[in-house]
C-alpha positions as CSV (number, residue, x, y, z in Angstrom):
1,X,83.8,34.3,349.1
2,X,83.6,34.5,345.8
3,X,82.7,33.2,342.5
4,X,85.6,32.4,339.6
5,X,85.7,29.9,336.6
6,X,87.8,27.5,335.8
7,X,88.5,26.7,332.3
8,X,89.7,23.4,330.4
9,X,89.5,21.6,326.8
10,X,90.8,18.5,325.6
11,X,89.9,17.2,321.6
12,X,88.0,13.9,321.7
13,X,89.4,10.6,320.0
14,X,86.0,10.3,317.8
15,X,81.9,10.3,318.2
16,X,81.3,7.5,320.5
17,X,80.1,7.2,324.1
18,X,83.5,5.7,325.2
19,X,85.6,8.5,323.7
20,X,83.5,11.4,325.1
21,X,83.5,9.5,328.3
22,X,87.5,8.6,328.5
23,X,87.9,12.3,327.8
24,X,85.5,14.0,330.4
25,X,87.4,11.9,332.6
26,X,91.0,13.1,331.7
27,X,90.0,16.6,331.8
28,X,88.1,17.0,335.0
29,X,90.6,14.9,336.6
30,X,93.3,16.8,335.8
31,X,91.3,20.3,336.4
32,X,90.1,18.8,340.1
33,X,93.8,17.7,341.1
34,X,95.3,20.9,339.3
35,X,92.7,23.4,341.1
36,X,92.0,21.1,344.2
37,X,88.2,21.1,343.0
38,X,86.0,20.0,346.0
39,X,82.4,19.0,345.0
40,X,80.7,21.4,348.0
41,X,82.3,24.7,346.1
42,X,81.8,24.1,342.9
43,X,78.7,26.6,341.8
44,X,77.8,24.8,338.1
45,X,79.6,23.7,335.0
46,X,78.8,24.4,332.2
47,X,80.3,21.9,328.5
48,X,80.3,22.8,325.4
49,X,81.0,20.2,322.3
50,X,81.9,20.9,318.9
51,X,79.1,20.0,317.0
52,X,81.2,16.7,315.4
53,X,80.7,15.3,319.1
54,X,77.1,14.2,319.6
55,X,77.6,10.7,320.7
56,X,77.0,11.4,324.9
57,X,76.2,14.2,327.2
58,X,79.4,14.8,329.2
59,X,77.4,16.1,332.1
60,X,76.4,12.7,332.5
61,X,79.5,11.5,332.9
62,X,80.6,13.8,335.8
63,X,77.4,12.7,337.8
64,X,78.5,8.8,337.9
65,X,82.3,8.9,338.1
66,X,82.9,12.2,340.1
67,X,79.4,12.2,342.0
68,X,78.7,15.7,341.5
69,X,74.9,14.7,341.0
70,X,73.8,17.8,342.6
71,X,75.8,20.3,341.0
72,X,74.1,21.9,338.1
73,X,75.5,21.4,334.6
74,X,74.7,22.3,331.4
75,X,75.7,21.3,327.6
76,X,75.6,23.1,324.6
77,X,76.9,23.0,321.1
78,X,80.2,25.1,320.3
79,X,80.0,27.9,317.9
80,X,80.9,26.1,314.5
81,X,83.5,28.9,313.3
82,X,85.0,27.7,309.9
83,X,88.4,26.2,310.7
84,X,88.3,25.9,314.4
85,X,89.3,23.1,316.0
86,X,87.7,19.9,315.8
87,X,86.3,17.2,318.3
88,X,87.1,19.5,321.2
89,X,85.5,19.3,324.1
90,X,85.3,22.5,327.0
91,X,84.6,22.8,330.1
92,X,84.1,25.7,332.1
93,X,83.7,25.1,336.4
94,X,82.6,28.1,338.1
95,X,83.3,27.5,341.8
96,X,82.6,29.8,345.1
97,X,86.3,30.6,346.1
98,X,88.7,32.5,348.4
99,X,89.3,36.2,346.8
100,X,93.1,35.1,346.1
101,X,92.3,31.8,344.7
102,X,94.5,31.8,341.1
103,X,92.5,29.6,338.4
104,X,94.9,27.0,336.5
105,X,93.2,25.8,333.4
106,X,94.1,22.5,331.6
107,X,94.5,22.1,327.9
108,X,94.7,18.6,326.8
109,X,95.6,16.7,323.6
110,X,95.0,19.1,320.2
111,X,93.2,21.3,322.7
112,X,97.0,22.9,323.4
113,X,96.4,24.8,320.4
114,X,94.0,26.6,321.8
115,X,96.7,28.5,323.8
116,X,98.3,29.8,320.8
117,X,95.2,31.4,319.8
């Protein structure tokens, strides 16, 4: 086995508990069913925030809806580059994998952009 990341972002409705937990949701359900993410494999995560988002840890959020309360997360503040896109949220899920394994990352909402960049 091993080790590859999986990456995602989606851009958060506003500052509030309920957004950045609507959108943790989105995007790790969408990278678990896309990727076929099963807790036991999954090495850490690590989310990063713009710093516009300050409102809820999205780790948190993880350990009550997906039960990954013994995985080890992380979150940090994104790198505030002038013009960059706001209220985006990012998730990267490093997980212990089959050599062959192909990564699909998921980019939500105004996150798309990212893409193009």
């Amino acid at each position: 086995m091993i080790s590859k990341g999986i990456r995602g972002a989606i851009t958060v409705d506003d500052n509030s508990e309920v957004a950045v937990k609507n959108a943790v949701s989105e995007l790790l359900g969408a990278l678990i069913e896309k990727n076929n993410i099963k807790k036991e494999f999954i090495s850490h995560v690590i989310f990063t925030l713009t710093p516009d988002i300050n409102a809820a840890f999205p780790a948190k959020f993880a350990r009550i809806d997906f039960g990954w309360d013994d995985v080890a997360m992380m979150c940090y503040n994104e790198l505030n580059v002038p013009n960059s896109l706001a209220k985006c949220l990012r998730v990267l899920i490093v997980i212990n994998c089959d050599e062959n394994f192909a990564p699909q990352f998921v980019y939500l909402n105004g996150a798309k952009d990212l893409r193009a960049i």
